[in-house]
N, C-alpha and C positions, 0 to 999 in steps of 0.2 A: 622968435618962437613960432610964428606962423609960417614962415620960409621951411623951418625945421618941420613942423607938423606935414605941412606940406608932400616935402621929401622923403618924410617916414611914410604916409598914403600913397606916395608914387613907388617906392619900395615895394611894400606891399603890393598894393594892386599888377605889380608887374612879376613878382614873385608867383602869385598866385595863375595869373591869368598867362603868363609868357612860359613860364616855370614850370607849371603844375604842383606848385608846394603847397600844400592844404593849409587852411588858417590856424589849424591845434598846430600842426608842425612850426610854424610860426610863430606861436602861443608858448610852447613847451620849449623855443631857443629861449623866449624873453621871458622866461617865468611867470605866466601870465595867461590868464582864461583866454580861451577861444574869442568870446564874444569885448575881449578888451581888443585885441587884434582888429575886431570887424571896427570897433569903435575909431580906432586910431586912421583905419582905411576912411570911412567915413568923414574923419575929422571933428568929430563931438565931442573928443576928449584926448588930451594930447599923453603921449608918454613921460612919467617921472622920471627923474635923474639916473636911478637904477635902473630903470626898464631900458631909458635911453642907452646904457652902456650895455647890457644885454643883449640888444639890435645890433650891436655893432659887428659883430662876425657874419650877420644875418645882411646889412647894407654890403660887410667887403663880399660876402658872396656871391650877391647877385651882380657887384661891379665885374667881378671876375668874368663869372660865366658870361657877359654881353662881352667883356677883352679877348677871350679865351678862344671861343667860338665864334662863326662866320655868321651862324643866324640863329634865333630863340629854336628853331625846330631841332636844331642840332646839339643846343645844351640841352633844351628840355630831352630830346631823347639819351643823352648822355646822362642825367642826372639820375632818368627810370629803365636802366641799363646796367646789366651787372657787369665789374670796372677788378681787374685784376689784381689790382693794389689794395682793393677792400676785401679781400678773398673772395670775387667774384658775388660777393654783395651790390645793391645796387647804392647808391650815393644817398637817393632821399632816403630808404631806410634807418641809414645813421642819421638823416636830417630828422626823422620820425621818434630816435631814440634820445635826443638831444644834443648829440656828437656833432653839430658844423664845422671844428675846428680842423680834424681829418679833410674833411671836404674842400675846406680854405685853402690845407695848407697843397692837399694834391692839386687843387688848381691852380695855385702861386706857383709851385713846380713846374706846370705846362707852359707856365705864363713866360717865366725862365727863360725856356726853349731846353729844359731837362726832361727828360723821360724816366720815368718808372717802369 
């Protein structure tokens, strides 16, 4: 459990800080206050079994984008970048609305070596 706590604050903090993903956007993948988010960064309180499975589109995301891309400056500007496949929407937006799974699945596509 602490290994996992762990990985879910290293997530996070790299989401945030590498990423520019805000902690509500974070919050609203895992169904869950903002200030549970900071707690889980922190490590003062781990994520429940539900939450834990909520994170999980939110973990393969940020696996992707470090696969996917050459360096964080290059996902992060990709992520706040409007992206043709979203109709020219930018990615965190749907990350904002709760949507990551769009996000996942167009980067699983690049990961491929397919194009949209």
């Amino acid at each position: 459990m602490i290994a996992e706590s762990r990985r879910i604050s290293d997530v996070i903090t790299s989401a945030h800080e590498a990423f520019g993903i805000e902690y509500a956007t974070m919050g609203r993948l895992a169904k869950v206050d903002r200030r549970t988010v900071l707690r889980w960064k922190e490590r003062s309180n781990a994520p429940g079994t539900a939450a834990r499975r909520n994170l999980q589109p939110l973990l393969q995301l940020t696996r992707l984008l470090q696969e996917v891309f050459r360096s964080t400056e290059a996902a992060r500007e990709w992520l706040h970048s409007s992206v043709p496949a979203f109709g020219d929407r930018m990615p965190v937006d749907l990350l904002r609305e709760g949507r990551v799974r769009p996000v996942v699945r167009l980067l699983a596509t690049y990961q491929s070596g397919a194009f949209v």
